[in-house]
MARTOR-854750 format. One record per residue (C-alpha): chain; residue number from 0; x, y, z. Coordinates in nm, 2 decimals, decimal comma, always signed. Layout:
# residues N
<chaine:A | num:NUM | east:X | north:Y | up:Z>;
...
# end
This chain:
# residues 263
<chaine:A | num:0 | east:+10,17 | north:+9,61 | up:+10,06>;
<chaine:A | num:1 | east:+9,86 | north:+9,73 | up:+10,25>;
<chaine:A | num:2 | east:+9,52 | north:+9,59 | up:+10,09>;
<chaine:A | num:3 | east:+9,39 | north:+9,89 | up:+9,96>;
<chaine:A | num:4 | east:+9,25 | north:+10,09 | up:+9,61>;
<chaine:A | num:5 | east:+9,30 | north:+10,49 | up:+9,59>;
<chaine:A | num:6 | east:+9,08 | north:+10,62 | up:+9,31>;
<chaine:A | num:7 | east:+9,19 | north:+11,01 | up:+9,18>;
<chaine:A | num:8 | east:+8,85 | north:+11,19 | up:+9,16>;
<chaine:A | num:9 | east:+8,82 | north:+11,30 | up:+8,78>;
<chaine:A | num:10 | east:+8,69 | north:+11,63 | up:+8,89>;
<chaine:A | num:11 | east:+9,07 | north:+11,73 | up:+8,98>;
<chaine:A | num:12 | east:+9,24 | north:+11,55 | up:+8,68>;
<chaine:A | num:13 | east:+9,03 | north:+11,43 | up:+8,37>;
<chaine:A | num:14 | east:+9,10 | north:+11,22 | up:+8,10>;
<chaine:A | num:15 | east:+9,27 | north:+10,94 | up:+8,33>;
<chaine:A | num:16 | east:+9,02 | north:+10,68 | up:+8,24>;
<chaine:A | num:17 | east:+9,15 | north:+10,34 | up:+8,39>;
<chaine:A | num:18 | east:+9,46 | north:+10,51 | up:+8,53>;
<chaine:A | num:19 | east:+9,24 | north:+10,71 | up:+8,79>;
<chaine:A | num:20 | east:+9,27 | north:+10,34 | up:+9,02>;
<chaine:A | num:21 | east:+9,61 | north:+10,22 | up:+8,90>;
<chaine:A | num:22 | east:+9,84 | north:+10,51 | up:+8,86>;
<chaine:A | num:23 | east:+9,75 | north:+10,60 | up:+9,26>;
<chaine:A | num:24 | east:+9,82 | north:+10,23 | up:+9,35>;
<chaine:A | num:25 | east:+10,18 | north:+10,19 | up:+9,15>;
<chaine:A | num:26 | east:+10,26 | north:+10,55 | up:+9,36>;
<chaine:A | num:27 | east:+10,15 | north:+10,40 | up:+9,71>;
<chaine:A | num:28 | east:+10,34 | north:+10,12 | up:+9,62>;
<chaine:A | num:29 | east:+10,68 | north:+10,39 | up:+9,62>;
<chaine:A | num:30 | east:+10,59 | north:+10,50 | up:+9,92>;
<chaine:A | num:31 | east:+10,53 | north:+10,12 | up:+10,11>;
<chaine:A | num:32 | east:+10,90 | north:+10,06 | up:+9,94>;
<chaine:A | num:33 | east:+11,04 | north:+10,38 | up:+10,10>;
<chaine:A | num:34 | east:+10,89 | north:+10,32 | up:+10,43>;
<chaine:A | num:35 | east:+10,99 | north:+9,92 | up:+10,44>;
<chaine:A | num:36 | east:+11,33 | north:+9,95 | up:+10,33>;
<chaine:A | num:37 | east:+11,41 | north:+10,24 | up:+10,62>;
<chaine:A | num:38 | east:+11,20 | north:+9,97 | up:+10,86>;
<chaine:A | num:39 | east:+11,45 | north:+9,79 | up:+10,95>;
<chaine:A | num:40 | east:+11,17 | north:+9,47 | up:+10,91>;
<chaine:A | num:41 | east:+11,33 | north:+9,32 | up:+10,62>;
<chaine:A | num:42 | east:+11,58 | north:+8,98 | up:+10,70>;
<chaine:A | num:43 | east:+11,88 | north:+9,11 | up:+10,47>;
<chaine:A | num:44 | east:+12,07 | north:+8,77 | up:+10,60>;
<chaine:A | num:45 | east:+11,98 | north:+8,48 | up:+10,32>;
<chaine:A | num:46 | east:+11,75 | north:+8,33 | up:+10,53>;
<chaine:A | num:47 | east:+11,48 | north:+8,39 | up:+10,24>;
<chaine:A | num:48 | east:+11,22 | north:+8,48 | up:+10,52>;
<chaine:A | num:49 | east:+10,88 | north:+8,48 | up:+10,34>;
<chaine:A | num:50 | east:+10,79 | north:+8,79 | up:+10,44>;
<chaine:A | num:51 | east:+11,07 | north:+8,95 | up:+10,35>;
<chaine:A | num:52 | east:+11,07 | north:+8,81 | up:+10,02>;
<chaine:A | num:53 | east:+10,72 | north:+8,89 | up:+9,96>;
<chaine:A | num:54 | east:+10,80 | north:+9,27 | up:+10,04>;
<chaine:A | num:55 | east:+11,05 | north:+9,27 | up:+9,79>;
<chaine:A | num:56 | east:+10,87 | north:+9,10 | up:+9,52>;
<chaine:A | num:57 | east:+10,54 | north:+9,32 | up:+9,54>;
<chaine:A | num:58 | east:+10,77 | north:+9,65 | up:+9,53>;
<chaine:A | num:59 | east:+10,98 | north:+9,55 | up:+9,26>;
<chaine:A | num:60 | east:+10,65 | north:+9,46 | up:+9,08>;
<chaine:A | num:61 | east:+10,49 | north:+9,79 | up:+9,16>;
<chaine:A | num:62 | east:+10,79 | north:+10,00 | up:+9,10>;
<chaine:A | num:63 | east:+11,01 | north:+9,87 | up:+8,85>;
<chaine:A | num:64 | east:+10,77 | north:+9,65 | up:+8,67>;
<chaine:A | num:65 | east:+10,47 | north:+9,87 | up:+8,66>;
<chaine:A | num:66 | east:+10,53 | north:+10,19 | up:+8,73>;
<chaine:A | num:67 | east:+10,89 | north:+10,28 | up:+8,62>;
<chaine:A | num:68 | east:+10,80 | north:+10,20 | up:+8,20>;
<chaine:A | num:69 | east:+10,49 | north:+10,42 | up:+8,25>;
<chaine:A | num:70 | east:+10,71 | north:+10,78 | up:+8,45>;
<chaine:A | num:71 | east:+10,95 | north:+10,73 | up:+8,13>;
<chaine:A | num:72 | east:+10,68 | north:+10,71 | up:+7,90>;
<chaine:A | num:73 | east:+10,53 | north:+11,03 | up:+8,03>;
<chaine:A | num:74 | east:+10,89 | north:+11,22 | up:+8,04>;
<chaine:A | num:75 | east:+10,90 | north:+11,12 | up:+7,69>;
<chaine:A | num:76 | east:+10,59 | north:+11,31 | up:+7,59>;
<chaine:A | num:77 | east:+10,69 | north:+11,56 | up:+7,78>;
<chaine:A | num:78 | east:+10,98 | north:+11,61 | up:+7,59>;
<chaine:A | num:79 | east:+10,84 | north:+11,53 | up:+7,26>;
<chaine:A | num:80 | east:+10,58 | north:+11,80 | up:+7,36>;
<chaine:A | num:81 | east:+10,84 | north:+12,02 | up:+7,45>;
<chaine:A | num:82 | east:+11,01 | north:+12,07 | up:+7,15>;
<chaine:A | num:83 | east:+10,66 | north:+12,04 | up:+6,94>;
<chaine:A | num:84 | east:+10,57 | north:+12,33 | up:+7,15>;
<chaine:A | num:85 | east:+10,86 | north:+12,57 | up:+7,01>;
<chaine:A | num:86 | east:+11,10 | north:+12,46 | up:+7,32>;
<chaine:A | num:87 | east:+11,50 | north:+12,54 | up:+7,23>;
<chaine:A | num:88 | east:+11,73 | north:+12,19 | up:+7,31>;
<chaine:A | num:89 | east:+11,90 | north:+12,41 | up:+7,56>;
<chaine:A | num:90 | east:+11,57 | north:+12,51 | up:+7,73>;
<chaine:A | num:91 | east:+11,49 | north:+12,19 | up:+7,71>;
<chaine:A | num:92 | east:+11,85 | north:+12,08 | up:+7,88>;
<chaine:A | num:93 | east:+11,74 | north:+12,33 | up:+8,16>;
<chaine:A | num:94 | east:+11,37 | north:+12,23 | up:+8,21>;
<chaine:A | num:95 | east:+11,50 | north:+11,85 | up:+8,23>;
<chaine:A | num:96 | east:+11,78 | north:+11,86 | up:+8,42>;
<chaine:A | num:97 | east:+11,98 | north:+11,69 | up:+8,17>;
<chaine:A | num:98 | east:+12,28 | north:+11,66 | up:+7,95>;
<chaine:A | num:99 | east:+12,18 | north:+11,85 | up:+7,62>;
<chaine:A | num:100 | east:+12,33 | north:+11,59 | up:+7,44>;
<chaine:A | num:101 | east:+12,15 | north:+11,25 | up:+7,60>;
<chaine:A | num:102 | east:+11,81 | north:+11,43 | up:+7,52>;
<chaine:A | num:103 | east:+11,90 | north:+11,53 | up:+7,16>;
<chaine:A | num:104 | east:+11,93 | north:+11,16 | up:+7,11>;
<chaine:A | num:105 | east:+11,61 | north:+11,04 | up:+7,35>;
<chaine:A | num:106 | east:+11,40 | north:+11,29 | up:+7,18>;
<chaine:A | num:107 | east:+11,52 | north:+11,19 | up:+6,77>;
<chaine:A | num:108 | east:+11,49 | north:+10,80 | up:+6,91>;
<chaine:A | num:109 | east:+11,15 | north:+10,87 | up:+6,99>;
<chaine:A | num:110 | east:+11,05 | north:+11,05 | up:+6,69>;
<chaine:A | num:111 | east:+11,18 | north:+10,81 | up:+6,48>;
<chaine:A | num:112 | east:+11,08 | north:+10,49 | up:+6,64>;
<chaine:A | num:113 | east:+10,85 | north:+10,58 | up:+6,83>;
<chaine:A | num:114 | east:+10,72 | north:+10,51 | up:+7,25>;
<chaine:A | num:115 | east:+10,44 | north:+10,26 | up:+7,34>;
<chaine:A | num:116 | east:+10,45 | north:+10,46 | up:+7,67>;
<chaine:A | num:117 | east:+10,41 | north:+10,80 | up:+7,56>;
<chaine:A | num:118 | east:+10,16 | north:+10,72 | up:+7,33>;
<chaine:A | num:119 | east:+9,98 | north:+10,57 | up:+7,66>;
<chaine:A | num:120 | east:+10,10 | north:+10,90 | up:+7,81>;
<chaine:A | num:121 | east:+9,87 | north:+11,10 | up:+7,56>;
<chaine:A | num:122 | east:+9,60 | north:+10,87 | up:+7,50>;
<chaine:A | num:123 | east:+9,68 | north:+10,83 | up:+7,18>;
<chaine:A | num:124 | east:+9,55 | north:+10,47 | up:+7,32>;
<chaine:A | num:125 | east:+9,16 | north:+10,59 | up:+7,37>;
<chaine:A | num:126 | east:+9,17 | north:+10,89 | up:+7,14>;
<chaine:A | num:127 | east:+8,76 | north:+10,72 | up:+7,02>;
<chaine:A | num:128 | east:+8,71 | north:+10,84 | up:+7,38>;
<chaine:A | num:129 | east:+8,74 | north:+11,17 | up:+7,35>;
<chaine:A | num:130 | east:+8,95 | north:+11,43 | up:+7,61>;
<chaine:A | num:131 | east:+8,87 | north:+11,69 | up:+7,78>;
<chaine:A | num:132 | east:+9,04 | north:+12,06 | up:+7,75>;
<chaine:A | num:133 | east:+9,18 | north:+12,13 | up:+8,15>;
<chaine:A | num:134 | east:+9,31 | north:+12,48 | up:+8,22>;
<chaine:A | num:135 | east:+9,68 | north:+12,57 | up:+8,23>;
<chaine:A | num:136 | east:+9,83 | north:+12,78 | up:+8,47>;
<chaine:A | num:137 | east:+9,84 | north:+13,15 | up:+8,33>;
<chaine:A | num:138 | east:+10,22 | north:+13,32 | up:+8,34>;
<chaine:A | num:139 | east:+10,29 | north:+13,54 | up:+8,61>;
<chaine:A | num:140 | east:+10,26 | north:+13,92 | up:+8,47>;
<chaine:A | num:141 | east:+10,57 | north:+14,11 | up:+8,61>;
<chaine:A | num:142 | east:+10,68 | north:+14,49 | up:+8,56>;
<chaine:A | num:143 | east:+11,07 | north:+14,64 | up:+8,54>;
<chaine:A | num:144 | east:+11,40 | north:+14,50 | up:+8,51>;
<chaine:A | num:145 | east:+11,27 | north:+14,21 | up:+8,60>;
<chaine:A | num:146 | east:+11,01 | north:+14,17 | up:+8,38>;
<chaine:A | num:147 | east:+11,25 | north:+14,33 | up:+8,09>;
<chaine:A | num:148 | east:+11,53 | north:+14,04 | up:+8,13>;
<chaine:A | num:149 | east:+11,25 | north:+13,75 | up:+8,10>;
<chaine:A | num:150 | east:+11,12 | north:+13,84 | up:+7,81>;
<chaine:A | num:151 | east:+11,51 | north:+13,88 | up:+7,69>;
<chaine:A | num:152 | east:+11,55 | north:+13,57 | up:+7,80>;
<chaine:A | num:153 | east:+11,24 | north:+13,41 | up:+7,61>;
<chaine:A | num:154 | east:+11,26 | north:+13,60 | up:+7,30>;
<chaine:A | num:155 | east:+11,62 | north:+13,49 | up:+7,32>;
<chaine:A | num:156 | east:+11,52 | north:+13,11 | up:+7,30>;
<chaine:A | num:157 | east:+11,26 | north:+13,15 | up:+7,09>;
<chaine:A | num:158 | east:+11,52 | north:+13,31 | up:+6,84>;
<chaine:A | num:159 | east:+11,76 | north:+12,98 | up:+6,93>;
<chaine:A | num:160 | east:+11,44 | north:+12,72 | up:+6,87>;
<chaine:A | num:161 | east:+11,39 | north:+12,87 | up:+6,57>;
<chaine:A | num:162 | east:+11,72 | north:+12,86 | up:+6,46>;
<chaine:A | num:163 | east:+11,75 | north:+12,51 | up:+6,54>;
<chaine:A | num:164 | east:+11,45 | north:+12,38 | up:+6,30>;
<chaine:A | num:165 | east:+11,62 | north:+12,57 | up:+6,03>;
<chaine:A | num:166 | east:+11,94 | north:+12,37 | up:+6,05>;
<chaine:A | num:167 | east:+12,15 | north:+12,64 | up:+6,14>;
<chaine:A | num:168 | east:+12,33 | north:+12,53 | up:+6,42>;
<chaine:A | num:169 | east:+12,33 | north:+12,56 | up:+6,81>;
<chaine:A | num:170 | east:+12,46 | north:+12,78 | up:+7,00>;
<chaine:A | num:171 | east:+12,61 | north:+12,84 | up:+7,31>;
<chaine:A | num:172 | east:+12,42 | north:+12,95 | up:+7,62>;
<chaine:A | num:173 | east:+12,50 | north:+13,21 | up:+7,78>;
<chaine:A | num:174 | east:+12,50 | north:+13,05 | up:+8,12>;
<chaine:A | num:175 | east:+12,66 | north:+12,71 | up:+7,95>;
<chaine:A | num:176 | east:+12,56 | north:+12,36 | up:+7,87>;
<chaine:A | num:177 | east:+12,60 | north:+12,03 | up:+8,00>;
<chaine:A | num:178 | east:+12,60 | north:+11,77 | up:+7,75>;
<chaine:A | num:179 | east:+12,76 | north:+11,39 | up:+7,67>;
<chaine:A | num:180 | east:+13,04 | north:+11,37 | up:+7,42>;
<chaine:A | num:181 | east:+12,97 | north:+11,14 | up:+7,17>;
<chaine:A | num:182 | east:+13,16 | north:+11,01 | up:+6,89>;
<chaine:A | num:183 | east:+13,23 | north:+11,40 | up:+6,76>;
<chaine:A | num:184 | east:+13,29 | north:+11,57 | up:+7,12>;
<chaine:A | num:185 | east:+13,57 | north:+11,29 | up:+7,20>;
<chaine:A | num:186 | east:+13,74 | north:+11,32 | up:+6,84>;
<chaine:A | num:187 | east:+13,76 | north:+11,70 | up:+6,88>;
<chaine:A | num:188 | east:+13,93 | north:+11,64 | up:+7,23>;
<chaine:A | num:189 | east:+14,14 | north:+11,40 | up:+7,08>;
<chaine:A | num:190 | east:+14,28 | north:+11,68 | up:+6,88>;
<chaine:A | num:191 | east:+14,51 | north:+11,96 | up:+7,01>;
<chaine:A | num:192 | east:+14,31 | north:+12,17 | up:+7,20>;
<chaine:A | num:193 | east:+14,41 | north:+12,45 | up:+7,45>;
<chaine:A | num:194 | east:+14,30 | north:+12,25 | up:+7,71>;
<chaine:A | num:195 | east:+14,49 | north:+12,34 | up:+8,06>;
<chaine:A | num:196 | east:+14,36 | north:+12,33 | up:+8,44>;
<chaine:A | num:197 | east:+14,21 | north:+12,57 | up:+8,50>;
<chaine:A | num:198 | east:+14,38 | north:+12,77 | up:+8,83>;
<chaine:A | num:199 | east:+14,41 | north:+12,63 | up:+9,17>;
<chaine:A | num:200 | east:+14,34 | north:+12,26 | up:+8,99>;
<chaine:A | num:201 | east:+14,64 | north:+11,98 | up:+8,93>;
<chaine:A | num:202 | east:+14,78 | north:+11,90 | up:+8,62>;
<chaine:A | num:203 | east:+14,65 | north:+11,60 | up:+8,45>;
<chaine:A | num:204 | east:+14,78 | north:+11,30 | up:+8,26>;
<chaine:A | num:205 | east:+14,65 | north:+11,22 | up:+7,91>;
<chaine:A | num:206 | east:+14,23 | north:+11,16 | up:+7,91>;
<chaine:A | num:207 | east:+14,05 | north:+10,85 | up:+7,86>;
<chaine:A | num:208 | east:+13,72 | north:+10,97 | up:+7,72>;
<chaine:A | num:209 | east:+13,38 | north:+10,77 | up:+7,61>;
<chaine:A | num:210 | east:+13,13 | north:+10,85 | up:+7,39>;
<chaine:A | num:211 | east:+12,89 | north:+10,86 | up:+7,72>;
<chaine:A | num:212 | east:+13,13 | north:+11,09 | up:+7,92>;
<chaine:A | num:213 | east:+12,92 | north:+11,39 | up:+8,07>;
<chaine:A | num:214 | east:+13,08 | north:+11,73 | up:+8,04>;
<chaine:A | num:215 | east:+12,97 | north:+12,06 | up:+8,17>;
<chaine:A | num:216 | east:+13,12 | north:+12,40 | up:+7,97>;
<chaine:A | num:217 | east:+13,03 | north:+12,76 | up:+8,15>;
<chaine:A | num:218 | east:+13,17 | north:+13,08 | up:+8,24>;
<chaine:A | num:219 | east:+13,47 | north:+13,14 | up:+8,43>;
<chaine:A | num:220 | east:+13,58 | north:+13,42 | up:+8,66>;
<chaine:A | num:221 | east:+13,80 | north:+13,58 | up:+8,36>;
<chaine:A | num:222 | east:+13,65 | north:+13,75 | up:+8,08>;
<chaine:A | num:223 | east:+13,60 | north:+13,57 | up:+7,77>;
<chaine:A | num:224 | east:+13,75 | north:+13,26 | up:+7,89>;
<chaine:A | num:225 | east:+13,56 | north:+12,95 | up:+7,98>;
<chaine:A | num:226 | east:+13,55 | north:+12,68 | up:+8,22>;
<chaine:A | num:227 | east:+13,53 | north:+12,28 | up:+8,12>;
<chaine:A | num:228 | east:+13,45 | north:+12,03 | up:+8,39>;
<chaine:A | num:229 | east:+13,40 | north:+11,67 | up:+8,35>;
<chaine:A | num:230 | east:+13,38 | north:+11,42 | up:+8,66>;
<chaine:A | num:231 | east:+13,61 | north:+11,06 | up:+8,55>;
<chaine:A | num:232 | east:+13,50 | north:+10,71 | up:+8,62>;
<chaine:A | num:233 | east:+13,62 | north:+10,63 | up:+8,97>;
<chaine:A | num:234 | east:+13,75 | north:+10,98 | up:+9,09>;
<chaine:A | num:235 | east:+13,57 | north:+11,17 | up:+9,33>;
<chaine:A | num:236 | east:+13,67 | north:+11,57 | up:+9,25>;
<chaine:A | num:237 | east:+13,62 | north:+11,69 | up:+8,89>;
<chaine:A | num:238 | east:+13,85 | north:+11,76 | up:+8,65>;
<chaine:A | num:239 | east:+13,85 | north:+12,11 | up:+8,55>;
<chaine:A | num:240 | east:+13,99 | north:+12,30 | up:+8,22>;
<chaine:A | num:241 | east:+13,98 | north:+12,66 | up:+8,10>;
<chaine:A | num:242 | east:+13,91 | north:+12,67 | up:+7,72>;
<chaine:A | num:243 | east:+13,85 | north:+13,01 | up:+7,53>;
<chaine:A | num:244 | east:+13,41 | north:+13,06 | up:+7,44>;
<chaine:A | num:245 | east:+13,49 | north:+12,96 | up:+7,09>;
<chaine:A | num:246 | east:+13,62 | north:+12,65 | up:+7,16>;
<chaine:A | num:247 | east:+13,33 | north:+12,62 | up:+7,42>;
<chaine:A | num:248 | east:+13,09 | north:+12,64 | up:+7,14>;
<chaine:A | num:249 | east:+13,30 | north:+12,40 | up:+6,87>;
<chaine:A | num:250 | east:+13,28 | north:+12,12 | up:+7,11>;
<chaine:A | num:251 | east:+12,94 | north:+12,18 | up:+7,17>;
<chaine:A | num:252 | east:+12,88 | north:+12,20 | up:+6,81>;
<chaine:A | num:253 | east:+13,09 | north:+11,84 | up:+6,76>;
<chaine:A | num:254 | east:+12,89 | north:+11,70 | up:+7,05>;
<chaine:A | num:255 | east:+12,59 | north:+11,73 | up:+6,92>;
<chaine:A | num:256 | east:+12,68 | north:+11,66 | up:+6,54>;
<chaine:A | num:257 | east:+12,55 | north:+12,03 | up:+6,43>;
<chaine:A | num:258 | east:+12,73 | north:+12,37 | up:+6,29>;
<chaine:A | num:259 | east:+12,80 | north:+12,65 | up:+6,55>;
<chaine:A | num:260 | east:+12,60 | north:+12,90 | up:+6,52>;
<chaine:A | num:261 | east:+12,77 | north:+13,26 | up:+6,55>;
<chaine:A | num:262 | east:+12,69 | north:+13,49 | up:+6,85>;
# end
């Protein structure tokens, strides 16, 4: 790696402390990686050319070592703050960019046993040092239809969050979910469902399904009627099912080990 310390002014981002130096470094060290492995420089022939192996060695260090256990630590305040915050699992799901269901369980692990790198995340390290307040970006005022179907929207998922922490259930999305199975999700597939292929998709034999497997459940082009897609270990082209709302929003329900909640 070049010989070299970046220090983030605190002007731009307080409350850094000792990560000001560090956290730059670990990120150069991403970018040294990206640029050596697309060099061309590195002897991939098991010669164990010291160069080479010294590359390696300082990027794996700066990357996986140092850097990777402190960007999970942060998304896992973030999504602890999230929810904290009045965030709906789906919104969440959204904001993320993951399965509904592997976050359900990341953010319950965390609350229950806790994260040595979120609490580094939030300083709950230094806390005798005392933070500073830093300004948040203000939410962009809009007028009409627009502005109408946001706050729709929001008041909508603030009505779902809020269901949620009363224990009465999740529900469906609108737009669909995507979300792991689980124990519950592959039992009620295990059951007879009216699960076909959906149009213009083959036939399938009988499923194989983990715990882990990754399903997506949304819309389809005929009214009231649903589409189910799942990708299979080793197959290239989805599998794709159309399943009636309400059973959309049972295994959704069984997935995530809570009651449907009417629309």
């Amino acid at each position: 790696m070049p010989d070299k310390t970046t220090t983030v002014p605190l002007t731009l981002y307080p409350n850094l402390l000792s990560d000001a130096t560090t956290m730059p470094d670990y990120m150069d060290t991403v970018l040294y990686a990206l640029s050596v492995l697309r060099s061309g420089s590195l002897q991939l022939d098991g010669s164990r050319d010291p160069a080479t192996m010294k590359a390696l060695a300082d990027c794996l260090i700066g990357v996986s070592e140092r850097l990777r256990p402190r960007l999970e630590g942060i998304i896992d305040a973030l999504l602890v703050a999230h929810r904290a915050a009045g965030g709906s699992w789906a919104e969440l799901s959204d904001d993320a960019g993951q399965a509904l269901g592997t976050l359900r369980s990341r953010v319950k692990r965390i609350e229950t046993e806790g994260s040595y790198w979120a609490e580094w995340a939030r300083g709950d390290h230094n806390q005798h040092l005392g933070f500073v307040s830093v300004d948040l970006p203000a939410p962009a005022e809009q007028e009409g239809p627009v502005a109408r179907l946001m706050d729709s929207i929001e008041r909508e998922a603030a009505a779902d969050a809020a269901a949620e922490r009363a224990g009465n259930g999740v529900r469906l999305p609108n737009h669909g979910a995507t979300f792991d199975l689980g124990e519950q999700g592959v039992a009620f597939l295990d059951t007879p469902q009216p699960l076909t292929p959906a149009k213009g998709f083959p036939a399938v034999g009988e499923l194989t399904l983990a715990p882990e497997q990754e399903v997506s459940v949304y819309p389809g082009p005929e009214e009231g009627w649903w589409l189910l897609r799942m990708f299979l270990r080793g197959q290239y082209e989805p599998l794709v099912f159309t399943i009636s709302r309400t059973v959309a929003a049972e295994l959704l329900a069984a997935a995530t080990a809570d009651a449907a909640r009417p629309e």
